[in-house]
C-alpha positions, 0 to 999 in steps of 0.5 A: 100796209104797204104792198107791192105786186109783181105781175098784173094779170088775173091773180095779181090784178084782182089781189091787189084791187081787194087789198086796196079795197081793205084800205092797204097802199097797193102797186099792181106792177108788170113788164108790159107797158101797154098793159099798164097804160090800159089800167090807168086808163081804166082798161081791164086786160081780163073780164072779170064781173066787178073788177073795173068798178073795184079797180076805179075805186082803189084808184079814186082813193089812191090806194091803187097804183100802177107801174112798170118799174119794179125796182122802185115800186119795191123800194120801203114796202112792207110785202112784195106779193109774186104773182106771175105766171107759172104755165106748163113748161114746154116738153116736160110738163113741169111748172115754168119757175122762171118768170118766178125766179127772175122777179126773186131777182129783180126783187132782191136787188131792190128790197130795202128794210125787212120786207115779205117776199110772197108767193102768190103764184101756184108753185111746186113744193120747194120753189119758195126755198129757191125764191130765199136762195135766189135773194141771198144770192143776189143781196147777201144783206137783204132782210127778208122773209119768204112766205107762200100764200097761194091763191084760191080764186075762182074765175067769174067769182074771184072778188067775192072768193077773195073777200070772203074766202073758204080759208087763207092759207099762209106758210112760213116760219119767220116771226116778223113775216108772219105777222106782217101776212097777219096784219094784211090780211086782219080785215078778213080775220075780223070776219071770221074767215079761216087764216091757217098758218102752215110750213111754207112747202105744206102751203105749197102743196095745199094749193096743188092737193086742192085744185087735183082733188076739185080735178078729181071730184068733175072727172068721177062724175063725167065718168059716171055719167058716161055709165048712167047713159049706158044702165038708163040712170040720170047723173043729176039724181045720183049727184044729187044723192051722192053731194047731199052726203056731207062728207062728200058735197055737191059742188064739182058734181056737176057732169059736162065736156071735162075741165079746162082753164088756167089752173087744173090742167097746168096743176095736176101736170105740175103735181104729176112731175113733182111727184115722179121727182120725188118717187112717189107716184100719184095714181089717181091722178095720172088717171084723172088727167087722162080721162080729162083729156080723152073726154073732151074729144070724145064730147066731139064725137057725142055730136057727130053721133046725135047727127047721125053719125056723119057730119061731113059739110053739115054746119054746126052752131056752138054755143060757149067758147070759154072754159066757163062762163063769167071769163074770157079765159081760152085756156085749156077750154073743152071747146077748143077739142070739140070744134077740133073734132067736129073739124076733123070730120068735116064739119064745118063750125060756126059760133058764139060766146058772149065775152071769149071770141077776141081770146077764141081767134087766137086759139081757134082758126076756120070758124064763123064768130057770130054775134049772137046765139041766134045767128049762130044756129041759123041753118044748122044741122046741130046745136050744141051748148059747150059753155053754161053762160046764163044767156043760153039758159032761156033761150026760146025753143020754138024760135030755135026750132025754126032756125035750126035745119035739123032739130037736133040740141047737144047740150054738154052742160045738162042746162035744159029740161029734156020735157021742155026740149023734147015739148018744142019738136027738139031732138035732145041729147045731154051728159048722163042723161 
């Protein structure tokens, strides 16, 4: 088949470096012209493990190409997949449809033959009803199907999410539409993988459900946790106890400084406002979007307390700037609260992540970046592990020990064994534990 993909950033890059990869003919398109002259030269905008390797194969095949004109790189495919951004909107929190809505109309004068119209990008219930106005608006004559297929990638894991998915979900009620999605997406179906067809408004909102149902699921446990601390329990036994139930699961269950990223911040705000437009209040999660937010400062405040409660001029190592590890993604990271924290109280912020400090300095100001974990904690009075990156996961105690002025550790993500800590002369403060 032949695809078109509008936006080439983390949701288009990576689609359309799978589809290529399943053997379709795939043009990964975007505005930005520098952009596209670093993926042609096998430069990624974005750390994703594997996507260089991915790309330069879609490339060497040529089956993966890339451009800035959309109006002839639409022209005689098969599916036009719209995968621009779609951040909160400033002032109101609602979703920002207009990069959607300006592609629907770029795209609609240029569209020949039938062709699919995707929604790719995480869009309220009722956008791809607009994206179909938008097009008959503009080319009265077009032939055309709008279909929503929303993403599910993980960052970190979104090539093994893509090809090997929990379920596809794609929605709509054109014949000819459906069946090109079917054809697309035929090599996942050959391995079993779920493909669930819905109305496209029920696939509007199974994306948005998902994300503030997984945002649902991180904020139960950290509140838990916060209780565990205070009745002497440990979070991990009673995630544990609780994931192993099957209608419950383990995954999500994992304590820490609150979520972040590109996608549940911006989602669970997107379904608040989508609800209070159509009066039906979502009472669980308002509540999960505020406790999220007032966690991550109060993750500051848990340092401040471990150092005793003053951290006026003392030093403070951090370790992990992204919202998770595997990414270089600043977006919404509890790192960015908790160094703000920290700074507010007059600390002062030195620290390391191993692939988020070029995207950190744009976020974060009067901070030491430093090359590695153990610069980072020279002489300081805490260290603190905000990110899980697997190279903080074994790092030698007893050289931390020597390095740091006072041997305090804050880890944020209960990566450590507090025997082991505690067995190395380190003061040890975790999440629930």
């Amino acid at each position: 088949m032949r695809i078109a993909m509008v936006g080439s950033g983390y949701v288009g890059l990576v689609s359309g470096a799978c589809f290529a990869d399943f053997g379709h003919d795939v043009i990964c398109i975007d505005k930005d012209a520098s952009k596209i002259a670093a993926l042609e030269n096998g430069v990624m905008p974005i750390y994703e493990p594997g996507l260089d390797a991915l790309v330069a194969r879609g490339v060497s095949a040529g089956r993966l190409r890339f451009g800035t004109d959309l109006a002839a790189s639409v022209k005689g495919v098969d599916a036009v997949f719209i995968a621009v951004g779609t951040p909160s909107r400033r002032g109101d929190g609602h979703a920002d449809l207009s990069y959607v809505y300006a592609a629907a109309e770029e795209i609609a004068g240029a569209i020949d033959g039938f062709t699919a119209i995707v929604d790719k990008s995480t869009v309220p219930v009722g956008t791809g009803d607009e994206v179909e106005r938008i097009i008959r608006r503009v080319n009265p004559a077009a032939e055309f199907a709008v279909i929503s297929n929303p993403e599910f990638l993980r960052e970190g894991a979104a090539i093994d999410d893509f090809k090997r998915p929990d379920r596809v979900v794609i929605g709509g009620d054109n014949a000819r539409g459906l069946e090109i999605m079917r054809e697309i997406y035929r090599p996942l179906a050959l391995g079993r993988s779920p493909i669930i067809e819905m109305s496209r408004r029920g696939a509007e909102l199974t994306k948005y459900a998902g994300n503030a149902f997984l945002a649902t699921k991180i904020t139960f446990i950290n509140e838990i946790a916060d209780l565990c601390e205070k009745v002497g329990a440990d979070v991990q036994d009673v995630a544990r106890g609780i994931g192993l139930d099957n209608r419950i699961g383990a995954k999500f269950l994992h304590a820490g400084p609150g979520y972040g990223g590109s996608c549940f911040p911006k989602d669970t705000l997107a379904l608040l406002k989508t609800a209070q437009d159509h009066d039906a209040p979502q009472r669980i999660v308002e509540a999960v979007v505020a406790v999220n937010d007032n966690r991550k400062r109060a993750m500051g405040r848990k340092v401040i307390t471990a150092a005793g409660g003053d951290v006026r001029g003392k030093e403070i190592a951090i370790l992990g700037l992204t919202f998770k590890p595997n990414t270089d993604d600043m977006r919404d990271s509890p790192a960015i609260a908790v160094i703000q924290t920290l700074q507010d109280a007059g600390a002062v912020v030195r620290a390391y992540d191993p692939e988020g400090q070029d995207q950190a300095k744009k976020v974060i100001d009067n901070i030491t970046y430093c090359s590695g974990p153990y610069e980072a904690m020279q002489g300081a009075d805490v260290l603190v592990v905000v990110t899980e990156w697997d190279v903080f996961r074994a790092l030698d105690f007893k050289r931390v020990k020597s390095l740091l002025r006072t041997p305090v550790l804050v880890d944020l993500r209960n990566i450590y064994s507090r025997d082991n800590a505690e067995a190395a002369g380190l003061e040890y403060h975790a999440v629930g534990r």
